[in-house]
N, C-alpha and C positions, 0 to 999 in steps of 0.2 A: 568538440569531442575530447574527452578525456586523456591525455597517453596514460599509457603502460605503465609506465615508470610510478606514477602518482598513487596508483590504487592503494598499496601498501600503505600509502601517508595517511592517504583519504580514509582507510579503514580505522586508523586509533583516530582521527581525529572523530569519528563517526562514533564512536566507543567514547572518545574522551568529555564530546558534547552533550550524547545520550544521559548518563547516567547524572549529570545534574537537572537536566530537562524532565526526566523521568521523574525525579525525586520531587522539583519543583509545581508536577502536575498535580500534588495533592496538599500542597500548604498554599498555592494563591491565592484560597479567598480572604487570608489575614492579610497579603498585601493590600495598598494602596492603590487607586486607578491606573497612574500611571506605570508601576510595576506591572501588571495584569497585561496593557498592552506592549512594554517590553515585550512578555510572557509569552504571545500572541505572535510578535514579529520573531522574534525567535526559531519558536517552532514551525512557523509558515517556511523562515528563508532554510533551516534546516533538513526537513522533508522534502522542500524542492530541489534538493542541492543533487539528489538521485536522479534528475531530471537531465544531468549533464551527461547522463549514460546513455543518451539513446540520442538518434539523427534526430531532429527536429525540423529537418526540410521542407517537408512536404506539407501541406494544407492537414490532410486527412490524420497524420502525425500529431500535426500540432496540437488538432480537437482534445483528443484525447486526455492530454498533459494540460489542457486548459482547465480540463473538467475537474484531473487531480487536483490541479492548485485550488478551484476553487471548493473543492470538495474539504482539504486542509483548513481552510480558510476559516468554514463556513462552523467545523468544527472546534477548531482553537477560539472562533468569537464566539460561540456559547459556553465553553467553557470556564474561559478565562472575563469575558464580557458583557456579551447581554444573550441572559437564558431563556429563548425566545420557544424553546419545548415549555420551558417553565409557563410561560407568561402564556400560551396555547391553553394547557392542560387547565392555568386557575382561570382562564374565562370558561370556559369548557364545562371541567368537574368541579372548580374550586379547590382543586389540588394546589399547593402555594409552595411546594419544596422538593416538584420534581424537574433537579438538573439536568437529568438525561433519563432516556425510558426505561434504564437498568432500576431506577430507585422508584419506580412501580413495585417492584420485589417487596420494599420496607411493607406495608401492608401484607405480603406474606410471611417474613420469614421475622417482625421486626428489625428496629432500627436497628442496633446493637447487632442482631444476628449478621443485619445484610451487609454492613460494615466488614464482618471477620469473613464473611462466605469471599465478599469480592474484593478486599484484599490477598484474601488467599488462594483464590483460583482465576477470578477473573480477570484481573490483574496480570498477575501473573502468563493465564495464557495469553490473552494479547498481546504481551509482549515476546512472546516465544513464535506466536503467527507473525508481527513485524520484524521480527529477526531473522526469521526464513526466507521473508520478501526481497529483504536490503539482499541478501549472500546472494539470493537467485537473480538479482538485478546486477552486481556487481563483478559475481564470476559468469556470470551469462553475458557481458560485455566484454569480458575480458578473451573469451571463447572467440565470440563472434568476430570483434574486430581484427583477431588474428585470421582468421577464415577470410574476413574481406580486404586482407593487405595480401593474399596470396590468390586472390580469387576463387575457391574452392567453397566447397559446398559443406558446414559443419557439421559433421555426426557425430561426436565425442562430447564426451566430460557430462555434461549436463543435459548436451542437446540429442543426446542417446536414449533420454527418457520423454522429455517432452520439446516440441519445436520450438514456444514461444517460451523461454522462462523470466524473461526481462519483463513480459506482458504482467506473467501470470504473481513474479512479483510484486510491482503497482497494487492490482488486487488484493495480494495478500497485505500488505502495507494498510490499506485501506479499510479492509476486513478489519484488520486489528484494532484499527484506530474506532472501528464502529462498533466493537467487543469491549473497549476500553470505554466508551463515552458516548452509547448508540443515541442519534437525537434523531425529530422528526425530517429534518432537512437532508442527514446522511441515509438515512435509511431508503429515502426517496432517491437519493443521487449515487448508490453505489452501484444498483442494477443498471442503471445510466454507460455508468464506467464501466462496468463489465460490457456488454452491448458497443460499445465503441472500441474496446480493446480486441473485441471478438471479430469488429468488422477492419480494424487495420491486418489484426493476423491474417484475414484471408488475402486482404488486399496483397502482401505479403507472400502468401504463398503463389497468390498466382504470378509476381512477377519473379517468384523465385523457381515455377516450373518452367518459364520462360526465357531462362538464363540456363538451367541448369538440366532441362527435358526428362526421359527416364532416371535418372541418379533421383531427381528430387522427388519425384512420382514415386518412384520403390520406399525412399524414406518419408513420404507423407503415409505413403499407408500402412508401414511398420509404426509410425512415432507419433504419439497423437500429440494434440497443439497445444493444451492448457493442462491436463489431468494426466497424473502418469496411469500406467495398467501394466497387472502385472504380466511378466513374459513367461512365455510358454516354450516349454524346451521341443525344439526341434528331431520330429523323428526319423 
């Protein structure tokens, strides 16, 4: 587990790593092979590196985080490697130049068009949905572990609106990465990951109504677990 002390480090390093990985996800096809799988190991060991924010104890745990990493994985090798949507679609339709299912678009919007559209938005939002994911993983750890160094039950900060945010992170993380670079593989494997996130949270609550009895009862059913909603003022 992480201390306390570190997040602050961990957060520019996370800042200081991102923005050349970022930049680099759109000039690797002019590198070299070898560059490419650098490219690959990279972004695999940095995405999992949020992986250090959460117990990993338990079996039902671990699934989960197995699934991210290879869900990462599975991404960055088409990518950066072998474009195996590509290599689908030209036995298929004879399509020969679709990297990921977004450049299905080039036939509506044109090349040139599809280029400025998802540079300029799609782009863009996926990284705004993985940016949300990292905070909600990061200060949802930071919440939590203080909660379980006193034993008390967290209702504050983050987990005032939804109970799982560290979960619903991951997701969003993942979401982005499939808004940025949606392939046949991910597509097929994020519902997967949601679905195994859905069932640790419960696992989750129940052993947290079992430690914690009415307190946790009142806040399950005030606070929902993945999705905030808005609050309604008491009359």
């Amino acid at each position: 587990m992480v201390k306390l002390k570190e997040i602050a480090q961990f957060t520019i390093i996370t800042i200081i790593i991102a923005i050349p990985l970022n930049y680099l996800t759109f000039t690797a096809y002019s590198f070299g092979d070898t560059e490419k799988w650098i490219l690959i190991t990279l972004n695999v060991v940095f995405l999992s590196l949020f992986l250090l924010f959460l117990p990993l104890k338990k079996k039902l745990a671990r699934l989960p985080s197995s699934v991210y990493v290879a869900f990462i994985v599975a991404l960055y090798v088409e990518m950066y490697g072998i474009p195996l949507t590509m290599y689908l679609f030209a036995g298929a339709f004879g399509y020969d130049r679709v990297f990921s299912l977004e450049f299905l678009l080039t036939g509506l919007f044109g090349e040139q068009e599809f280029y400025v559209f998802f540079n300029s938005y799609v782009f863009p939002a996926s990284k705004i949905i993985m940016g949300i994911g990292i905070l909600l993983i990061i200060y949802g750890w930071k919440q939590i572990h203080k909660a379980r160094q006193q034993g008390t039950l967290m209702i504050e900060g983050i987990y005032k609106y939804i109970r799982h945010p560290q979960y619903l992170g991951f997701l969003m993380i993942t979401l982005g990465l499939n808004v940025m670079w949606l392939t046949i593989i991910t597509l097929v494997m994020w519902p997967i990951l949601a679905v195994l996130y859905w069932r640790l949270a419960k696992k989750e609550d129940k052993e947290m109504e079992e430690q914690f009895g009415e307190e946790f009862l009142e806040y399950k059913y005030n606070v929902p677990g993945f999705i905030p909603r808005r609050r309604t003022r008491k009359q």
